[in-house]
Short mmCIF file of the C-alpha atoms (twelve columns), coordinates in Angstrom:
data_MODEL
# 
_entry.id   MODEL 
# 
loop_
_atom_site.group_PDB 
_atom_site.id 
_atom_site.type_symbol 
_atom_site.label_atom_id 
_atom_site.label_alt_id 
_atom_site.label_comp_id 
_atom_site.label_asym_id 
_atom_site.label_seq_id 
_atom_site.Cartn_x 
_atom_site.Cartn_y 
_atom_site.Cartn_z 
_atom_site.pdbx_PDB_model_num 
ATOM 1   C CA . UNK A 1   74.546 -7.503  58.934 1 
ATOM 2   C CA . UNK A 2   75.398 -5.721  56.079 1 
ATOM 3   C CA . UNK A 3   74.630 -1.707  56.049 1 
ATOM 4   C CA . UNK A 4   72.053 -1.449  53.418 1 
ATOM 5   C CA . UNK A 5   70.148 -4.370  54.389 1 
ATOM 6   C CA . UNK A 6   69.735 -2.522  58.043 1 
ATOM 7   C CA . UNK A 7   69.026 0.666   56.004 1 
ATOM 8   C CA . UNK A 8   66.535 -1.406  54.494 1 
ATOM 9   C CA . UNK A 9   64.956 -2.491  57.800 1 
ATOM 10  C CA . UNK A 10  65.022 0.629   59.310 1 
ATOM 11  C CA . UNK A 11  62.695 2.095   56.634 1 
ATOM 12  C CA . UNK A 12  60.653 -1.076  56.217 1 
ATOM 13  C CA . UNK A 13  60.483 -0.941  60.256 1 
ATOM 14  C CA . UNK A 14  58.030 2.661   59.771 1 
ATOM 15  C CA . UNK A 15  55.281 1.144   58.158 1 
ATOM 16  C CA . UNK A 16  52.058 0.579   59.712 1 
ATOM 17  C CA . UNK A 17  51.091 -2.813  57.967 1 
ATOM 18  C CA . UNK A 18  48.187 -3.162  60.274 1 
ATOM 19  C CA . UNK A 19  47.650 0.415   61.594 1 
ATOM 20  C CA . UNK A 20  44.658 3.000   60.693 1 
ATOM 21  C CA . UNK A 21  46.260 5.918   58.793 1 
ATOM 22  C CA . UNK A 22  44.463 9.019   61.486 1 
ATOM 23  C CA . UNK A 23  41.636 11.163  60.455 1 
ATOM 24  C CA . UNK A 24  43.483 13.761  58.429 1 
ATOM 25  C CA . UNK A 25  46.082 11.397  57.273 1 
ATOM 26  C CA . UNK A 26  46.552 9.159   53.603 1 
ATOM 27  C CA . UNK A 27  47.662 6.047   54.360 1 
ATOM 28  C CA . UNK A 28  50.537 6.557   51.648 1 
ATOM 29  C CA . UNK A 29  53.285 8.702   51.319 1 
ATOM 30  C CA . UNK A 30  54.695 10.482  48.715 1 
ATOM 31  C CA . UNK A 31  58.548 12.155  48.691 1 
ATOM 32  C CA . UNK A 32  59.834 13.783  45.634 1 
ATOM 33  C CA . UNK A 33  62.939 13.458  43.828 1 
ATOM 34  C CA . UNK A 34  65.278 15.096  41.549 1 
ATOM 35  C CA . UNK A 35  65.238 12.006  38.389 1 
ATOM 36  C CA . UNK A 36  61.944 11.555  36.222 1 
ATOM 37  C CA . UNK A 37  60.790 8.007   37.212 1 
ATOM 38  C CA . UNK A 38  58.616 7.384   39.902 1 
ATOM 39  C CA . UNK A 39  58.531 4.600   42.234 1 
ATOM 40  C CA . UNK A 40  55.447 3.075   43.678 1 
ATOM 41  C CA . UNK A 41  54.694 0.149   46.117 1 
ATOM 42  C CA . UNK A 42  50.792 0.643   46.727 1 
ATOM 43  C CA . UNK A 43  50.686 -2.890  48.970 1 
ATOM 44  C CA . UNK A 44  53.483 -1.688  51.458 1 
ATOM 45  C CA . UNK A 45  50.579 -2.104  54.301 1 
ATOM 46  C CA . UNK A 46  47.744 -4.219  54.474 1 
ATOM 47  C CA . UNK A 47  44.603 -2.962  52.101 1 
ATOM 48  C CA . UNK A 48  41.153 -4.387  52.000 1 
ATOM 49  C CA . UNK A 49  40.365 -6.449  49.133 1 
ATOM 50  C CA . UNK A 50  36.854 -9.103  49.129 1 
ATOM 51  C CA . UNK A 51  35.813 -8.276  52.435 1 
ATOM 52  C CA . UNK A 52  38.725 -8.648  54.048 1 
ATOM 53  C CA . UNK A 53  42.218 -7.203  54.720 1 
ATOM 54  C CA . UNK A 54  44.688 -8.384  52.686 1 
ATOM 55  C CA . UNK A 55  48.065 -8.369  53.941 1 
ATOM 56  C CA . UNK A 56  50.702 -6.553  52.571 1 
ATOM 57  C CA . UNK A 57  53.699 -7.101  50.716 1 
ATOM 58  C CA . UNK A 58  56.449 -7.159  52.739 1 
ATOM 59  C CA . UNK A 59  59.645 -5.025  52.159 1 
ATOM 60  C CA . UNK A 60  58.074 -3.245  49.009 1 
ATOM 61  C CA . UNK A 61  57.570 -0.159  51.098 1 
ATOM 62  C CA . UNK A 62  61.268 -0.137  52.304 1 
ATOM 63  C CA . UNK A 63  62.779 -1.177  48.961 1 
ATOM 64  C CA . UNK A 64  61.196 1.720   46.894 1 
ATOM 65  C CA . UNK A 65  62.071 3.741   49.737 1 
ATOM 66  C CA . UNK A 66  65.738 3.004   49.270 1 
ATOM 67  C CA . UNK A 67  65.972 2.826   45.613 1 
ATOM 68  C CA . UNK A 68  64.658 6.275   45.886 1 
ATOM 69  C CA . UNK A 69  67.197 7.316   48.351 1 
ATOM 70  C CA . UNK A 70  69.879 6.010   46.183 1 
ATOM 71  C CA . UNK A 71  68.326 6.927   42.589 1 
ATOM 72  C CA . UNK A 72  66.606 10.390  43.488 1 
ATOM 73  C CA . UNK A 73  63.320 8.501   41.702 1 
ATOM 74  C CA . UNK A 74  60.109 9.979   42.946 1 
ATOM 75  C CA . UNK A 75  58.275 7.545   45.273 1 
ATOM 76  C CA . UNK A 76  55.075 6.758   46.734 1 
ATOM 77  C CA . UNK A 77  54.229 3.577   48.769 1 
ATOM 78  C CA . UNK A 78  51.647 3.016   51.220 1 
ATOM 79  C CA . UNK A 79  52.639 2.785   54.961 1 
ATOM 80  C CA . UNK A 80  49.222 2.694   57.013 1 
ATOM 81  C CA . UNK A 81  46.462 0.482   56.587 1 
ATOM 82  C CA . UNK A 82  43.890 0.887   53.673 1 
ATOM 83  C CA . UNK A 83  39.870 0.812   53.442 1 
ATOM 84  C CA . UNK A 84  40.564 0.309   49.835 1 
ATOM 85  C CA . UNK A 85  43.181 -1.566  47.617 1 
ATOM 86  C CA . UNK A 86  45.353 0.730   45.541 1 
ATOM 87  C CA . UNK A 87  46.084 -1.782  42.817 1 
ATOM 88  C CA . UNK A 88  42.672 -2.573  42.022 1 
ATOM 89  C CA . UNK A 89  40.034 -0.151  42.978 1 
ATOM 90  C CA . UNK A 90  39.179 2.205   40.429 1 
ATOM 91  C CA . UNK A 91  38.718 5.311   42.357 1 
ATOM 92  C CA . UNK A 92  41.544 4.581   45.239 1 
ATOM 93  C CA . UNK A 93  43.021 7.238   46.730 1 
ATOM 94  C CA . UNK A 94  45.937 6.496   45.814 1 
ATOM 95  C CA . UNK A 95  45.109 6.272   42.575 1 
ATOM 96  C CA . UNK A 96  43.995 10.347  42.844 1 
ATOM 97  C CA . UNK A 97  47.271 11.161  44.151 1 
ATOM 98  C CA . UNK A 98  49.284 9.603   41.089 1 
ATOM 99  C CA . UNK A 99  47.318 11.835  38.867 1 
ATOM 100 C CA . UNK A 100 48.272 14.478  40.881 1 
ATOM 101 C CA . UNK A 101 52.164 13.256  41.036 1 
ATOM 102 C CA . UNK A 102 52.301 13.099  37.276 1 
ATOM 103 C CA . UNK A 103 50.485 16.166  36.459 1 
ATOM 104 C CA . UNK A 104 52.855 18.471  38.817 1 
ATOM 105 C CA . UNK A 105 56.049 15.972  38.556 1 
ATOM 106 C CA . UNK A 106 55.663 14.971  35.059 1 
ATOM 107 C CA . UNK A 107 57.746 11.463  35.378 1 
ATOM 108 C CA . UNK A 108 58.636 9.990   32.270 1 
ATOM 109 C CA . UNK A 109 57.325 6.246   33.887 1 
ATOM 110 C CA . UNK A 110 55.871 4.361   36.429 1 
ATOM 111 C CA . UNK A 111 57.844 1.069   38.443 1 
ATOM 112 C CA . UNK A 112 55.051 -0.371  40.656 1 
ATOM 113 C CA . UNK A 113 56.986 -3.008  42.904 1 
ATOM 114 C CA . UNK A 114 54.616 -5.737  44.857 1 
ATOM 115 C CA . UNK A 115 55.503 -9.196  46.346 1 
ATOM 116 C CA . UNK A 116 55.160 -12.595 45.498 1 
ATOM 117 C CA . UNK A 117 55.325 -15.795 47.177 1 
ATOM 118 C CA . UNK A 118 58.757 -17.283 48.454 1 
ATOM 119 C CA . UNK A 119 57.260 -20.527 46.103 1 
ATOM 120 C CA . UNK A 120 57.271 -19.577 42.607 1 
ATOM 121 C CA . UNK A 121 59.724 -20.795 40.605 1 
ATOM 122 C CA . UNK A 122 61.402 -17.349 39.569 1 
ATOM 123 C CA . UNK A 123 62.558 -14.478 41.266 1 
ATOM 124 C CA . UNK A 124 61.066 -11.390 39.521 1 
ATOM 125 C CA . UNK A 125 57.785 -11.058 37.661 1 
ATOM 126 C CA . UNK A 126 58.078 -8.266  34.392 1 
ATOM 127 C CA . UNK A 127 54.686 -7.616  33.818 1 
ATOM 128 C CA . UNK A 128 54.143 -5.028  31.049 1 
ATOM 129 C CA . UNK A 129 50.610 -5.304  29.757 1 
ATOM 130 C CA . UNK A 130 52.169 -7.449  26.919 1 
ATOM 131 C CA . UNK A 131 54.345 -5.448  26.151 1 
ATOM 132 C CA . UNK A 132 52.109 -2.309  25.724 1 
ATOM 133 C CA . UNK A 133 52.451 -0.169  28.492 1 
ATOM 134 C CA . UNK A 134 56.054 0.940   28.454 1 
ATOM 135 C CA . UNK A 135 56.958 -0.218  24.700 1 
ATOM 136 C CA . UNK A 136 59.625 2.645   24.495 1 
ATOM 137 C CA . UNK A 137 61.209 1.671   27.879 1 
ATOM 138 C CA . UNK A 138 60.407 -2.192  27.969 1 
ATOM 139 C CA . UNK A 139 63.651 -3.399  26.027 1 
ATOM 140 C CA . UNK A 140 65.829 -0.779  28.263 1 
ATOM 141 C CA . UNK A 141 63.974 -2.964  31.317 1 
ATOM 142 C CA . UNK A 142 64.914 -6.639  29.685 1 
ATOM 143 C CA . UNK A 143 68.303 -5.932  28.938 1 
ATOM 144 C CA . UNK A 144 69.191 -4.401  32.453 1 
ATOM 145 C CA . UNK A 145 67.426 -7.267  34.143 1 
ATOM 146 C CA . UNK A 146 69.817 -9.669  31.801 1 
ATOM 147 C CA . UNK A 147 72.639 -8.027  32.583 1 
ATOM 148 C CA . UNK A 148 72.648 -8.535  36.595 1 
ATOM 149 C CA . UNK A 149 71.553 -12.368 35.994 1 
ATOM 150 C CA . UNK A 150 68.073 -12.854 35.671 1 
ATOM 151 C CA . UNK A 151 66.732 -14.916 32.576 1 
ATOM 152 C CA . UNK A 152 63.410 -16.316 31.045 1 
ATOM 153 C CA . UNK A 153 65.439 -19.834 30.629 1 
ATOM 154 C CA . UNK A 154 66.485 -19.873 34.792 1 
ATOM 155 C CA . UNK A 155 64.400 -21.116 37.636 1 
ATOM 156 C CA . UNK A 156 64.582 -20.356 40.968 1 
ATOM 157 C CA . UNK A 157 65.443 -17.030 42.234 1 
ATOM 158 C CA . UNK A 158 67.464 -15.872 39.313 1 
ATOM 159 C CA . UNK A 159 64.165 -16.833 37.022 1 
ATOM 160 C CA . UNK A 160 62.900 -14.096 35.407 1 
ATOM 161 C CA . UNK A 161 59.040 -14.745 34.261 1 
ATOM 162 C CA . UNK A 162 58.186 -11.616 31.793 1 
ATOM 163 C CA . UNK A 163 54.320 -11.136 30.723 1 
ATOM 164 C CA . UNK A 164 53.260 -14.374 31.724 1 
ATOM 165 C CA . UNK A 165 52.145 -15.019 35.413 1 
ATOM 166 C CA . UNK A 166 51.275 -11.077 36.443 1 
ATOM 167 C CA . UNK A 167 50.846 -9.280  32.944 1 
ATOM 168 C CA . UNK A 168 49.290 -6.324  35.019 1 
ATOM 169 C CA . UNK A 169 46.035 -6.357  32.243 1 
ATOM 170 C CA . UNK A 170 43.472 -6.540  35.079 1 
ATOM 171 C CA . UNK A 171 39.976 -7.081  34.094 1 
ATOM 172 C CA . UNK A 172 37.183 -4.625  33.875 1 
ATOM 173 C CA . UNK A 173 36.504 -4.510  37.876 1 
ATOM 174 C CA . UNK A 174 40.286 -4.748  38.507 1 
ATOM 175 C CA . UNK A 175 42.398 -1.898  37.607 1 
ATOM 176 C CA . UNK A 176 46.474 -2.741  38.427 1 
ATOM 177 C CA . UNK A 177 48.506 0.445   38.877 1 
ATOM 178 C CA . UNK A 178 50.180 0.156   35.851 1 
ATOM 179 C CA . UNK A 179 46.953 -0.284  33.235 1 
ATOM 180 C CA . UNK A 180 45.844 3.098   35.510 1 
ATOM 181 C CA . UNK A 181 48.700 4.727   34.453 1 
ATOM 182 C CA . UNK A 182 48.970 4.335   30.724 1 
ATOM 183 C CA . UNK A 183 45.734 4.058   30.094 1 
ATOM 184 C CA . UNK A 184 44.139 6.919   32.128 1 
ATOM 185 C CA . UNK A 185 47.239 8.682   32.645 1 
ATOM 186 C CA . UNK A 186 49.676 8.197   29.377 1 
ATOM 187 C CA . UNK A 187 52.267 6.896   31.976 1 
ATOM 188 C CA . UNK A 188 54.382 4.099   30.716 1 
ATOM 189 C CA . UNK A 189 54.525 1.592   33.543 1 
ATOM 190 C CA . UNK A 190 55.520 -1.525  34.752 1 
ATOM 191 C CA . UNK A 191 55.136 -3.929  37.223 1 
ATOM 192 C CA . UNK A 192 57.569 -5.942  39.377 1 
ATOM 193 C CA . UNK A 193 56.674 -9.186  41.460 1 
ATOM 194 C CA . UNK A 194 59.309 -10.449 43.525 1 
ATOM 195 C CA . UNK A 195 59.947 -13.159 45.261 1 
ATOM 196 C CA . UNK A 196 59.855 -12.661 48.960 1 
ATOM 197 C CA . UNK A 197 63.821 -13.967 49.138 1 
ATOM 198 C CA . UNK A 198 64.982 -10.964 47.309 1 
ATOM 199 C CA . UNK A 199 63.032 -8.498  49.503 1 
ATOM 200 C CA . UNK A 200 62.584 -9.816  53.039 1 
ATOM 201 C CA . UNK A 201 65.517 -9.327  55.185 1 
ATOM 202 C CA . UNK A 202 63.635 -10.884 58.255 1 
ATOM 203 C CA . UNK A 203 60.055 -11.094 58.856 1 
ATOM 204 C CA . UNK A 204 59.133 -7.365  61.383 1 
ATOM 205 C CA . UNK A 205 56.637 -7.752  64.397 1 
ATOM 206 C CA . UNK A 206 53.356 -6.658  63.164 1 
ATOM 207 C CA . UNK A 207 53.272 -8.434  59.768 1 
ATOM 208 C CA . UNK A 208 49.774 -9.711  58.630 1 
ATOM 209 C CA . UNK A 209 51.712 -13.433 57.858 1 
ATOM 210 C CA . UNK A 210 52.380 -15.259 61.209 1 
ATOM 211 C CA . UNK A 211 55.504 -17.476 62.025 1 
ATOM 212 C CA . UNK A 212 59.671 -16.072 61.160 1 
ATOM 213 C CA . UNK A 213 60.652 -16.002 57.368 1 
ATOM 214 C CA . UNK A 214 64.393 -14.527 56.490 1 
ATOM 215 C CA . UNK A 215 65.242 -14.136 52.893 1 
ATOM 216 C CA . UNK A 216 68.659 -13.996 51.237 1 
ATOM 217 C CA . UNK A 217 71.047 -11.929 52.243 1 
ATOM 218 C CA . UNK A 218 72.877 -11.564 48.952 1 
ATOM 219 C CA . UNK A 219 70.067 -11.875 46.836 1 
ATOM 220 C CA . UNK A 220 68.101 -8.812  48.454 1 
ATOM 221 C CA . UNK A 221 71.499 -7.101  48.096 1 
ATOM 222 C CA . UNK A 222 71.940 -7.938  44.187 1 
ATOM 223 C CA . UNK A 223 67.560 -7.203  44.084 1 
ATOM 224 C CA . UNK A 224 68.652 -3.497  45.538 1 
ATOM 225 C CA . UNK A 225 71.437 -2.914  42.709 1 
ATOM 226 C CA . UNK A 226 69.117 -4.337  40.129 1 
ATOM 227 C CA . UNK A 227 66.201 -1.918  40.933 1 
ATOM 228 C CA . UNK A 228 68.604 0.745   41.143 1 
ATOM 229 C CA . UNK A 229 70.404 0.162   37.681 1 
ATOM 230 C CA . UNK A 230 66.911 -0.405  36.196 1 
ATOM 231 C CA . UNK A 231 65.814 3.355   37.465 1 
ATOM 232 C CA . UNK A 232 68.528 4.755   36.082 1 
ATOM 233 C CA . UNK A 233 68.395 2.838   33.051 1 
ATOM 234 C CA . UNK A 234 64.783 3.979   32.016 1 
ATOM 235 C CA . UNK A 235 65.512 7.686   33.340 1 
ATOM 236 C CA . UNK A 236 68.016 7.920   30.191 1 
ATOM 237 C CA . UNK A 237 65.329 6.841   27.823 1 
# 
């Protein structure tokens, strides 16, 4: 197996996708960095959403682990359990600590990374609030995701679906990471959905979904130089 996909297993191996943060413990974790963008996967572990825990999005923890690792982005992703869900509840703690982040790191925006089913028909989701919550950064975004091969005219994994399926708006009980942070922060933001082939290297004991799933190889590989070109695309802006 290749190096950075075992890197990438290793750090995806230390979340807690069904564990209970402890008493005096957040069930996210925040690590500082030396570039102004900050990198967040709030659905790393399972969070409750409708009465119910919802399970988490595999691999997001580990990738914005890595692409922080590589990048020197700030990062914070969640890697215990969670009574609340960070992408949607209003008053999440998580939510608390990214006003905290960007009041003491002062990033210049926000890449919230989630998962989406290995069946859509495209491989990452741009969603940018129509084009309103990062409209400095948002053609610096489009043109690196062109340039390492993903399109609005592809399907498959190399589809690129921008504002359409996940547009991160929310609704007024809903509140997505990335309306948080430009609206009640002055954050720019985005959000990323990607399809579980670019992100799963092989399904880890513990995970909420039952049964084996293995993604592919090369395309988490190219996913990992995309993210990282994409950081250090928007840092410059």
């Amino acid at each position: 197996m290749d190096p950075l996909l075992q890197r990438l297993m290793a750090l995806e191996s230390e979340i807690g996708y069904q564990t209970d943060s402890l008493p005096d413990e957040d069930s996210f974790q925040f690590v500082s960095g030396s570039l102004p963008v900050l990198l967040s996967a709030p659905h790393g572990a399972a969070h409750w959403r409708k009465d119910r825990y919802k399970e988490e999005d595999e691999y997001t923890a580990g990738l914005v682990r890595m692409v922080a690792e590589i990048t020197g982005a700030h990062v914070i992703y969640a890697h215990r359990r969670s009574l609340s869900d960070p992408n949607a509840d209003q008053n999440a703690p998580y939510k608390d600590a990214l006003r905290e982040i960007t009041r003491h790191y002062h990033p210049n925006i926000l890449l919230d990374i989630h998962g989406c089913r290995p069946e859509n028909g495209f491989g990452i989701a741009l969603g940018t609030m129509k084009g309103t919550s990062c409209p400095r950064h948002r053609p610096a975004l489009l043109q690196t995701l062109h340039e390492h091969g993903f399109s609005t005219t592809a399907s498959g994994l190399t589809g690129l679906n921008v504002d359409k399926k996940y547009p991160a708006m929310g609704v007024d009980s809903r509140e997505p990471v990335t309306r948080f942070a430009w609206e009640k922060l002055g954050l720019p933001a985005a959000q990323f959905e990607v399809n579980a082939h670019l992100r799963v290297v092989q399904r880890l004991p513990g995970a909420s979904t039952p049964g084996l799933f293995t993604g592919a190889p090369d395309g988490i590989l190219h996913l990992v130089a995309t993210l990282t070109a994409l950081v250090k695309a928007v840092a410059a802006v």
